[in-house]
C-alpha positions as CSV (number, residue, x, y, z in Angstrom):
1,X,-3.3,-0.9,17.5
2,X,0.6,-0.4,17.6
3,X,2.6,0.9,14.9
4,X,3.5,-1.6,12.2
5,X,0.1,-3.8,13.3
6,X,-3.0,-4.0,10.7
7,X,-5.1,-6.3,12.4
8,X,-4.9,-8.5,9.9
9,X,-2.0,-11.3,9.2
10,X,0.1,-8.4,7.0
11,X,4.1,-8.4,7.3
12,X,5.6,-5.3,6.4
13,X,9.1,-6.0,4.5
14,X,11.7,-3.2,3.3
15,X,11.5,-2.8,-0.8
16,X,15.2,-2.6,-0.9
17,X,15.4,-5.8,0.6
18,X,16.0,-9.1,-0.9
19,X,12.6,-10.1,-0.1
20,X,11.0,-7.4,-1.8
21,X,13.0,-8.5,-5.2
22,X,12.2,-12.0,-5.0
23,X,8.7,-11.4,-4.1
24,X,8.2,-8.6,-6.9
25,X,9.7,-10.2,-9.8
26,X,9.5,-8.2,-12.7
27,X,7.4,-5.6,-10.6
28,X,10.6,-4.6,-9.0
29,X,11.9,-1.4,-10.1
30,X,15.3,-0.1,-8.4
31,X,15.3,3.3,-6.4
32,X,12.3,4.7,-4.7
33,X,8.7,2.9,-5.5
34,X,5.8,4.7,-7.3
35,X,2.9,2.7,-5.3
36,X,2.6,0.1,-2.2
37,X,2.7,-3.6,-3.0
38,X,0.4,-6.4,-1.2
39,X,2.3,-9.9,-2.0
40,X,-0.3,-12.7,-0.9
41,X,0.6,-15.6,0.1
42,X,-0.4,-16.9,-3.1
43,X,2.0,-15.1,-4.6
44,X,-0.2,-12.7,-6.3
45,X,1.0,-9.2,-6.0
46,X,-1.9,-6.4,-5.7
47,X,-0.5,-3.0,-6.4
48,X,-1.8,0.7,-5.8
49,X,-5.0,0.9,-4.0
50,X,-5.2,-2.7,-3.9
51,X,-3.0,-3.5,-1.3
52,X,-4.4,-0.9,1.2
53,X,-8.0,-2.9,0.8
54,X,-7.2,-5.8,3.2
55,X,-6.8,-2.9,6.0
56,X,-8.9,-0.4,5.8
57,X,-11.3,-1.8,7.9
58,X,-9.3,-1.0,10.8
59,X,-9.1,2.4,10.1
60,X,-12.0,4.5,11.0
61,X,-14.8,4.6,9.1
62,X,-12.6,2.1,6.8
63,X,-16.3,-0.1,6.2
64,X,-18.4,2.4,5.2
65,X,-15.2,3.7,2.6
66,X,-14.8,0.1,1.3
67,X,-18.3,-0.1,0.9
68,X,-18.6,3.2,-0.6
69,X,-15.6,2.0,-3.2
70,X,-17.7,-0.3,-4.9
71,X,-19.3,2.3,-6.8
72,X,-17.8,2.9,-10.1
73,X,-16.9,7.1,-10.1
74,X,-15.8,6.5,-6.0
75,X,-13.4,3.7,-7.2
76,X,-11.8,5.9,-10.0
77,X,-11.7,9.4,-7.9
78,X,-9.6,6.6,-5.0
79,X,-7.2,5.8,-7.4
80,X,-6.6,8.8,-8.6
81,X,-6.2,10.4,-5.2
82,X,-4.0,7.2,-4.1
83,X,-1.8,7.8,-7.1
84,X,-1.2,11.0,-7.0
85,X,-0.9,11.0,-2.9
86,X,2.0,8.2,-4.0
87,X,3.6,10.8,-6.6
88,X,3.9,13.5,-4.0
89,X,4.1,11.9,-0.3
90,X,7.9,12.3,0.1
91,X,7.3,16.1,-0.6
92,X,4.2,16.6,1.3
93,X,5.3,13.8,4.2
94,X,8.7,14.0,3.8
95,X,11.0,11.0,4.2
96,X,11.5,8.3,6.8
97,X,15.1,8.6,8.8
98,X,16.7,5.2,9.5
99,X,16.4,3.9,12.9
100,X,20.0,3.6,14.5
């Protein structure tokens, strides 16, 4: 799998972008996002740990973790990990330098 490839039919967009604000709506928020979005192409926008679902098959052991998420205290202790990996990841990760 190459960077920016999911295995599944996902396009990655800029938030910044136009595209990102159209797509949003009134989930659109200027400056730096708090979580990752997953716009279907219904339109529906799945926040959070939601729109890391569709791919985590891929990863490895991504089945047995999306079968393990459908019980009710693994589900809670993910989002709370994903939110608070999402509050810190520019401190712990630190940031992405534009390409030039």
């Amino acid at each position: 799998m190459e960077m920016g490839q999911t295995g599944v039919n996902i396009r990655f967009i800029p938030y910044q972008s136009e595209e990102a604000m159209k797509a949003l709506g009134h989930d659109y928020r200027p400056g730096r996002p708090e979580t990752a979005f997953l716009i279907r192409p219904s339109g529906e926008v799945r926040p959070g740990l939601e729109a890391f679902l569709p791919v985590l098959s891929n990863f490895r052991m991504g089945k047995a973790l999306r079968w393990g998420l459908r019980l009710p205290f693994a589900r809670q202790v993910a989002e709370q990990s994903y939110r608070t990996i999402a509050r810190y990841r520019y401190r712990w990760f630190g940031e992405a330098k534009p390409v030039r």
